[in-house]
C-alpha positions as CSV (number, residue, x, y, z in Angstrom):
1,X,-2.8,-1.5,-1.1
2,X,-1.0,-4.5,-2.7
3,X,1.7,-3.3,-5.9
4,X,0.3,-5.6,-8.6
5,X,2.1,-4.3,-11.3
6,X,4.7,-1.9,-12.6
7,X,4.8,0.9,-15.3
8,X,7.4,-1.0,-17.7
9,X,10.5,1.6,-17.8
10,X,8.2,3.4,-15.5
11,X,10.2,5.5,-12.5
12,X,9.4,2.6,-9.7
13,X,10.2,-0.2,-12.3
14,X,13.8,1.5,-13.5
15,X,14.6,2.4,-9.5
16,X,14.2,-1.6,-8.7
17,X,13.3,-0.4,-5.3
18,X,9.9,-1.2,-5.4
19,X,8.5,-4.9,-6.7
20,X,5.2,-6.7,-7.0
21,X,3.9,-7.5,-4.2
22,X,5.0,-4.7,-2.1
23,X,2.2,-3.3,0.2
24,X,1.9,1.0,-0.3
25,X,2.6,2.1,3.3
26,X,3.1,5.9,2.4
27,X,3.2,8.1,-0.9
28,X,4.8,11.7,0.7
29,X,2.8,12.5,3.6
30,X,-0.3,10.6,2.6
31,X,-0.9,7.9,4.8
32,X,-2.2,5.1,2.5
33,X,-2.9,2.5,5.3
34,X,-4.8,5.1,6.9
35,X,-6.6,6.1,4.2
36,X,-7.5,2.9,3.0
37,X,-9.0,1.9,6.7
38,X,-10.6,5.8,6.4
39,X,-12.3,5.3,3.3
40,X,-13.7,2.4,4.1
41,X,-16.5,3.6,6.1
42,X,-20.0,4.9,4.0
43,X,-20.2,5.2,0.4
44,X,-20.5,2.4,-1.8
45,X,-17.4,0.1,-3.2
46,X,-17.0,2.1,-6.5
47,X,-17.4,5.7,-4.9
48,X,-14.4,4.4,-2.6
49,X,-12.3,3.5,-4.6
50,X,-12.6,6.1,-7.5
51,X,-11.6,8.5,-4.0
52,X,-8.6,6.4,-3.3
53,X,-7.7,6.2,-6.7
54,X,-8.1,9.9,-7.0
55,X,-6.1,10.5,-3.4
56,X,-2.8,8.4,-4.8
57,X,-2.5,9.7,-7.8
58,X,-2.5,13.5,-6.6
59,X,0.1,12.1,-4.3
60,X,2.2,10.3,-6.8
61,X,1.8,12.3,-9.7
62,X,4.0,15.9,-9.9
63,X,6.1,17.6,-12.2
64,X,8.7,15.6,-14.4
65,X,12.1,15.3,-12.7
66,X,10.6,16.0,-8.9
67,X,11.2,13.3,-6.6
68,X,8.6,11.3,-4.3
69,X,9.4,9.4,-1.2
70,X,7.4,6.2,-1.0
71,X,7.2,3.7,1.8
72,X,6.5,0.0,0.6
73,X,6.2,-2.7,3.0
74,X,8.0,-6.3,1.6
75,X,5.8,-9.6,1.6
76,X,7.1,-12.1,4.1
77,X,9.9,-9.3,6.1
78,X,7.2,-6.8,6.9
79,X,10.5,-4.7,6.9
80,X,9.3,-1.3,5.8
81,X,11.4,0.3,2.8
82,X,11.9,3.9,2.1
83,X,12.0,5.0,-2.0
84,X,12.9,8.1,-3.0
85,X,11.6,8.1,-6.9
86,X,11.7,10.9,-9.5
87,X,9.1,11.6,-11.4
88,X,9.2,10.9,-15.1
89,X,6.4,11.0,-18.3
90,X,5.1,7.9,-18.4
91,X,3.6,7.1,-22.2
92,X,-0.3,6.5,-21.9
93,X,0.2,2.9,-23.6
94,X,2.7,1.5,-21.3
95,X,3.4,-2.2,-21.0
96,X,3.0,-3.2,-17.3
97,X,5.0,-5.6,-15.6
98,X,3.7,-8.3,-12.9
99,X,5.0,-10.2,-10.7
100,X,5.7,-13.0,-12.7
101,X,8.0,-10.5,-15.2
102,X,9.5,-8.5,-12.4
């Protein structure tokens, strides 16, 4: 899964470890590489990805002020980073930030 775009002020946004771009790797102990290869199989393209969806944001979302450790994979290195992130209310109309505003 390819990081299109960021919360503005959002937790990954204000930790500037994570940028457009990125590919997930990991969110805690879910695989996301592995689930994305997983939940490619039956189903049809909307059932799949409203289960994805649904599987990340269990894994990302948690109480304010807990921490997540995510794995993001840089464009072009293919060096694997490790993020530590905590958790914070993000407001339901957020501006989001793309690569191009990064």
């Amino acid at each position: 899964a390819i990081i299109t775009c960021l919360a503005k002020g959002g937790p990954a946004h204000r930790s500037g470890l994570v940028q457009t771009g990125d590919h997930l790797v990991a969110v805690g102990d879910l695989d996301v590489e592995g689930l994305l290869s997983e939940e490619c199989h039956g189903d049809d393209h909307g059932e799949r990805t409203q289960k994805i969806s649904q599987r990340l944001a269990m894994a990302l979302l948690g109480p304010e002020g807990s921490t997540v450790m995510i794995q993001v994979r840089r464009t072009g290195s293919g060096e694997v980073h490790r993020c530590e992130i905590q958790r914070r209310h993000i407001r339901p109309y957020v501006q989001w930030v793309s690569e191009n505003e990064s």
